[in-house]
C-alpha positions, 0 to 999 in steps of 0.5 A: 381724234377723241370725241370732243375733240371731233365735236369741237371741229363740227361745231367750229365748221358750223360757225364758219360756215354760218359766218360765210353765209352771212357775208356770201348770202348778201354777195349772191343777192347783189350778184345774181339780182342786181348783175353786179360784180361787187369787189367791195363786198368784204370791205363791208364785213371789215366795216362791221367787225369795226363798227363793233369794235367802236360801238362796243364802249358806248353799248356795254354789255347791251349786246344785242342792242349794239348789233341792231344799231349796227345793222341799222346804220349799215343798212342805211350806208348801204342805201345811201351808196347804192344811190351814190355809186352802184346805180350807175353800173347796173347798164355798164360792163363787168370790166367797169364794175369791177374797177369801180368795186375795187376802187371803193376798196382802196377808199374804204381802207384809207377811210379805216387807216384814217380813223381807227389806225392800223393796229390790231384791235380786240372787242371783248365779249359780252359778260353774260357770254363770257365763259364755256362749257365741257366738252369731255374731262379736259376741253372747254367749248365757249359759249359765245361761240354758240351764240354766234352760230345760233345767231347766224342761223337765226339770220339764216332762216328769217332770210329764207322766209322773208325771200320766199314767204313775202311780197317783198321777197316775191319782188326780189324773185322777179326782180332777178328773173325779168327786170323789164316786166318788173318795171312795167308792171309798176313796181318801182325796181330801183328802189328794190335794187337799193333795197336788196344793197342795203340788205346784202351790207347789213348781213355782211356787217353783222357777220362782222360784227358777230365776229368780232367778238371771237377774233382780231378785227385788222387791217385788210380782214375783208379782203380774205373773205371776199375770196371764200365768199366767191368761192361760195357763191360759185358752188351754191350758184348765183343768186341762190339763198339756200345754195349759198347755205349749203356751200357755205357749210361744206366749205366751213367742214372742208376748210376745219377738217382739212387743217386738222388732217391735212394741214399742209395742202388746206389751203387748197381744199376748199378750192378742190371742192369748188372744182369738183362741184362744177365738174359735177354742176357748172351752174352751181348746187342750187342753179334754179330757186332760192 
């Protein structure tokens, strides 16, 4: 393997792995937070990758502007469903979580067949990020590529901050460590709990939407996600933001690089990694700290 050719895969392990953490960092919060097995959660990255695909007519070029909207109106449907549904399991058994999560699935896509279809649709990308750049004599590299990893980085490290540097995100932490002594210290803990939801779909959505734009949005396209996104969650441990970064990096190089030398047995490399890792640390990377 040249030079660009071994730096094109870094910098497509990169997207990947910063794509995941979008979708898997809004997993771990709902999961290690709220107590929640949500099934439904790759529903949401469908639900974005969708949403760009209809938004993008009425936005143009006005990209950045289109992916505000979109997160706006996932993070309100995510408030809104939290109310609706999963205020209700957060006292009922896994069991139960999982058939309601897996219900909302068979209604989010019989909801998606109704109305765009099931065909295979493509957003195109922005004009101004259209095109790429060299990578040595024979090899391009797009530029919206880039722009999508520097996004999801950009998400990442504001995640970061407002978990660890806020009153909210110092909520959050409580939250999840003592929920009782959250209540009765007067802070209002269902409104944290929908506040964190909303937030999990929003991330899930945008890393839809984001990549929309570099791939096919179908039918079904949660579902293959939410698998890794677990996978995820598991190795950086639950609950933990910058364990699910680190994860989701490792497994955005294992899964590259194993298609590349080892493309027979990938489909089994990332999940060598997830049995190494809790062989290693049964809690997970990051079991304690966000």
């Amino acid at each position: 393997m040249d030079l660009p050719t071994f730096l094109v895969q870094c910098l497509n392990a990169v997207q990947y792995g910063l794509l995941l953490f979008l979708v898997a960092s809004g997993l771990t919060l709902i999961f290690g937070i709220m107590g929640v097995i949500n099934l439904a959660h790759g529903s949401f990255y469908m639900i974005g990758a969708y949403m760009a695909f209809v938004l993008a007519p009425l936005f143009g070029d006005q990209f950045l502007l289109q992916l505000l909207a979109g997160v706006l109106l996932s993070a309100l449907f995510g408030f809104i469903l939290e109310w609706l549904f999963f205020s209700y399991l957060y006292q009922r058994n896994h069991l139960q979580q999982v058939l309601m999560t897996y219900s909302l699935i068979l209604v989010f896509e019989e909801a998606r067949s109704m109305l765009v279809g099931n065909e295979v649709h493509g957003v195109a990308v922005p004009s101004w990020l259209s095109g790429g750049f060299a990578l040595g004599n024979l090899m391009d590299y797009p530029v919206y590529n880039l722009f999508a990893s520097f996004a999801c980085l950009v998400v990442a490290v504001g995640l970061y901050l407002v978990v660890n540097r806020t009153r909210l995100g110092m909520m959050v932490r409580a939250g999840a460590s003592n929920r009782e002594m959250v209540g009765a210290l007067g802070i209002n803990i269902r409104l944290l709990y929908r506040i964190v939801f909303a937030a999990g779909v929003a991330l899930a959505a945008l890393a839809g939407m984001i990549a929309a734009p570099a791939s096919s949005v179908y039918p079904g396209m949660g579902g293959q996600i939410l698998i890794i996104c677990f996978v995820v969650v598991v190795i950086g441990g639950i609950g933990s933001i910058s364990g699910a970064l680190i994860a989701s990096l490792m497994v955005g190089f294992v899964d590259t690089f194993g298609k590349v030398f080892f493309a027979q047995y990938s489909g089994m490399s990332v999940y060598i990694l997830m049995a190494l890792i809790l062989v290693w640390k049964p809690q997970g990377l990051r079991s304690k700290g966000y």
